[in-house]
C-alpha positions as CSV (number, residue, x, y, z in Angstrom):
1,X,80.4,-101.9,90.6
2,X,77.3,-103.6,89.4
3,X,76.0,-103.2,86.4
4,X,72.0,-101.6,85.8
5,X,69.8,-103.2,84.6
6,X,69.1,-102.0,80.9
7,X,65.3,-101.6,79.4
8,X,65.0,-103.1,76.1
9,X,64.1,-100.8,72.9
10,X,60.9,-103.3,72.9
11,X,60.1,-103.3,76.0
12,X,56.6,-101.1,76.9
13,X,57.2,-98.3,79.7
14,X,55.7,-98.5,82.7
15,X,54.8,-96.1,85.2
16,X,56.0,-96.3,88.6
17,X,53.2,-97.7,90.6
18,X,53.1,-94.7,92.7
19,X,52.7,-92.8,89.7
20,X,49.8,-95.4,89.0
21,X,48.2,-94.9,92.4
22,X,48.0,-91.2,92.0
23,X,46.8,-91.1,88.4
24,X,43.9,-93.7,89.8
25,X,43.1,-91.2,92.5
26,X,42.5,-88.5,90.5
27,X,40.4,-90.1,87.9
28,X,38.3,-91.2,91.0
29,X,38.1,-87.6,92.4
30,X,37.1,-86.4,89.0
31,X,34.4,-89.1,88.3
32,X,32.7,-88.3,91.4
33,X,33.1,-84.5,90.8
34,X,31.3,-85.0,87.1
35,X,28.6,-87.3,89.3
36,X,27.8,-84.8,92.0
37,X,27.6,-81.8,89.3
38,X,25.6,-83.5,86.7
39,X,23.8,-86.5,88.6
40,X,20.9,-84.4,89.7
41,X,19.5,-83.4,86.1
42,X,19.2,-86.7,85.3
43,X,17.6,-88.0,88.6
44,X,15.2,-85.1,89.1
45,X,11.3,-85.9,89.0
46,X,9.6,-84.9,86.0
47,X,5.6,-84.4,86.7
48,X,5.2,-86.6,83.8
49,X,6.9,-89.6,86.1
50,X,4.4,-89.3,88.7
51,X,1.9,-86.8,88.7
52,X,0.5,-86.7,85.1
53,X,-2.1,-89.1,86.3
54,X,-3.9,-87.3,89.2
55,X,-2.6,-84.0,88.6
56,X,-1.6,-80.9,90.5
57,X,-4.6,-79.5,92.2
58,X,-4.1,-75.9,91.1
59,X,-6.5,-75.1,94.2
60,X,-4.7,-76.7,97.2
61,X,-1.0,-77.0,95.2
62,X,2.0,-74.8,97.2
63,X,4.5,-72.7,95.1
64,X,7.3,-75.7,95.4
65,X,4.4,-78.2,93.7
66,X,3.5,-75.4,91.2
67,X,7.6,-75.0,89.9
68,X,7.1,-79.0,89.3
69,X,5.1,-78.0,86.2
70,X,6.4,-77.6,82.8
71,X,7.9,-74.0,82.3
72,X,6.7,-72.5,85.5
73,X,9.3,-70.8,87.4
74,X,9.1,-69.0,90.9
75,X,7.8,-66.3,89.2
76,X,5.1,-67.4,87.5
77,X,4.1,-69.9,90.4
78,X,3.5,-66.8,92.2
79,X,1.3,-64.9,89.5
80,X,-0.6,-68.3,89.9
81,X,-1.3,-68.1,93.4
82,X,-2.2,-64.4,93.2
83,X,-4.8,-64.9,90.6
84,X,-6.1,-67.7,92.6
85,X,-6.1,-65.8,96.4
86,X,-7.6,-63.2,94.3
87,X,-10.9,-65.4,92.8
88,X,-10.9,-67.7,95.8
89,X,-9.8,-70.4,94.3
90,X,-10.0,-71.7,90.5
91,X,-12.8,-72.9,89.0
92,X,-11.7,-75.2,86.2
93,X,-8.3,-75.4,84.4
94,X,-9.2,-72.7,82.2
95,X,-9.0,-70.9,84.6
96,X,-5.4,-70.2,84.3
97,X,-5.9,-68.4,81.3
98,X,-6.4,-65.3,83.9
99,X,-2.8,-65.7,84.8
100,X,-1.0,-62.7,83.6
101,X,1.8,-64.9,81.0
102,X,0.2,-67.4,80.3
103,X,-2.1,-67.7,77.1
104,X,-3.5,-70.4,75.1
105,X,0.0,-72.4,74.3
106,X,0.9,-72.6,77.4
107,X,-2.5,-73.1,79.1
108,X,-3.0,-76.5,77.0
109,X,0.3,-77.0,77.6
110,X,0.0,-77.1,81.6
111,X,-3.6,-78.7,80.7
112,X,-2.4,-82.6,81.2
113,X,-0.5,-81.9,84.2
114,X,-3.2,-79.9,86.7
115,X,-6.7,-80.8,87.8
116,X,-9.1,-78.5,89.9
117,X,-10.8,-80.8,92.9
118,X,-14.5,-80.7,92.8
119,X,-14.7,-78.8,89.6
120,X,-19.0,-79.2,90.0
121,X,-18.9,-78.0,93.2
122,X,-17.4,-74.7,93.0
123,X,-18.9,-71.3,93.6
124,X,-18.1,-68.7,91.9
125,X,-17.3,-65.2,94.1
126,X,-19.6,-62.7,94.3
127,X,-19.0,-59.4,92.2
128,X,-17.8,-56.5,93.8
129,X,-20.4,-55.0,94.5
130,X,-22.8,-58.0,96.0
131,X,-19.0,-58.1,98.7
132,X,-19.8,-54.5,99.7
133,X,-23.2,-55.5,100.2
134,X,-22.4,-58.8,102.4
135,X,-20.5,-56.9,104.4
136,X,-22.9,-54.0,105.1
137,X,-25.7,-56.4,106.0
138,X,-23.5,-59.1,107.9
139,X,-21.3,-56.0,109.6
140,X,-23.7,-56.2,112.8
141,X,-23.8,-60.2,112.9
142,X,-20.6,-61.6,112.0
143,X,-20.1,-65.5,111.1
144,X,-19.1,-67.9,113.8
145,X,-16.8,-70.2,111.8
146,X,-15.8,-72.9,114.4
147,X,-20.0,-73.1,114.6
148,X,-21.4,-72.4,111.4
149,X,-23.1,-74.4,108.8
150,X,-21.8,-74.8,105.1
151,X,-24.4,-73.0,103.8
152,X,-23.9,-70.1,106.6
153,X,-19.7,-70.0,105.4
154,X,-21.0,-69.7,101.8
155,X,-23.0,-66.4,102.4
156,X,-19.3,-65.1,103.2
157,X,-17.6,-63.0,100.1
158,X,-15.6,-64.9,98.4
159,X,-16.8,-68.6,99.8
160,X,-18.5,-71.4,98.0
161,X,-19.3,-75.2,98.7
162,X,-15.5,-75.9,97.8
163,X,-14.2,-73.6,100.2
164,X,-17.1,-73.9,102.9
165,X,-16.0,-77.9,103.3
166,X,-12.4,-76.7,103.6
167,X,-13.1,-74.8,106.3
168,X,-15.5,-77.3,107.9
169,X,-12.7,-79.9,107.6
170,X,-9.8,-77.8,108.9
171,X,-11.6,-76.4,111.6
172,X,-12.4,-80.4,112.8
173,X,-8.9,-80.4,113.7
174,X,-8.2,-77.7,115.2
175,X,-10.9,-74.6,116.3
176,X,-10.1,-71.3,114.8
177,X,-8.6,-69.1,117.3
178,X,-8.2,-65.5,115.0
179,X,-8.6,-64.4,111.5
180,X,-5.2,-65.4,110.6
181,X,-5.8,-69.4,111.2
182,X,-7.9,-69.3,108.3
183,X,-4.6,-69.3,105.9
184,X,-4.5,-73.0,107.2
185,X,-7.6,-73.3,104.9
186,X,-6.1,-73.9,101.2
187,X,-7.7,-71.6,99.0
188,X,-7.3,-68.7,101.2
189,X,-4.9,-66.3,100.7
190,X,-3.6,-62.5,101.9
191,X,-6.8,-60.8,99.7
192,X,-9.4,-63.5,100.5
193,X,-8.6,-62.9,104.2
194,X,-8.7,-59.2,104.3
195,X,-12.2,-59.9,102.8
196,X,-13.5,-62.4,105.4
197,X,-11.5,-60.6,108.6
198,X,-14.8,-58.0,109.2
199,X,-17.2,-60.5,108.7
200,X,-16.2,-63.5,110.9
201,X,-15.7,-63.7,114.4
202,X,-14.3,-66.6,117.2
């Protein structure tokens, strides 16, 4: 009978290369777990990579554009476009200041990140009470806004030369067929619209 072969005292142990092969498998399959799970925080665009130079236009900015900015969730994203269907569009940064949660930390936090286009342009809405009036006086002639000039929009509730261009400019590309095509115009929201729907017409 032939004798085995006997490992020396001195001799380092080695693992059977199958053994090997499945200890290299795992360490792959756990490597490229720990990438996929943590890869992304590291990878994700900050909005000081590549939008601290223009800035978010707080005006024509979405809700997925808004959550790129420091500390704003989906919540708050949402107060911000509220406030700003609401007032018909910002009128300068400072302007955020009327979002309900954020106060003066956070506002010159956010300050570096946002811009409002055509900050010297914009018209401010009417008060209440000069909307109810508009839309006594206009109730009989309403505003045909494939056809009408800028300066016609603007004597809508709610519209100044900021929002009057928009309008121009979407309109360009494709007529307004109802009230709701408006909400192609950035700037107007649920509440702006329910203002404009009396007075405009197609």
């Amino acid at each position: 009978m032939d004798a085995q072969p006997v490992r020396s005292a001195d001799a380092p142990y080695r693992l059977p290369r199958s053994a090997q092969w499945a200890l290299a498998f795992c360490l792959g399959v756990a490597l490229t777990a720990a990438f996929c799970r943590f890869g992304p925080i590291f990878t994700r665009p900050r909005p000081t990579e590549h939008r601290v130079a223009a800035g978010i236009d707080l005006n024509r900015a979405d809700k997925a554009e808004l959550m790129q900015l420091p500390q704003v969730g989906d919540r708050r994203a949402s107060q911000i476009i509220a406030a700003r269907d609401e007032r018909g569009g910002f009128e300068h940064v400072d302007d955020l200041r009327r979002v309900k949660g954020i106060g003066p930390k956070r506002q010159e936090h956010l300050q570096p990140f946002v811009r409002v286009e055509g900050d010297e342009q914009f018209v401010k809405p009417p008060p209440k009470s000069a909307d109810k009036l508009t839309k006594k006086d206009s109730a009989g002639d309403p505003v045909d806004v494939n056809s009408a000039s800028a300066e016609e929009l603007q004597k809508l509730p709610g519209v100044g030369k900021v929002l009057a261009s928009r309008i121009i400019a979407e309109r360009e590309k494709a007529p307004f067929r109802s009230a709701e095509d408006l909400r192609r115009v950035p700037g107007i929201g649920p509440k702006t619209l329910e203002k404009l729907r009396p007075l405009v017409k197609f």
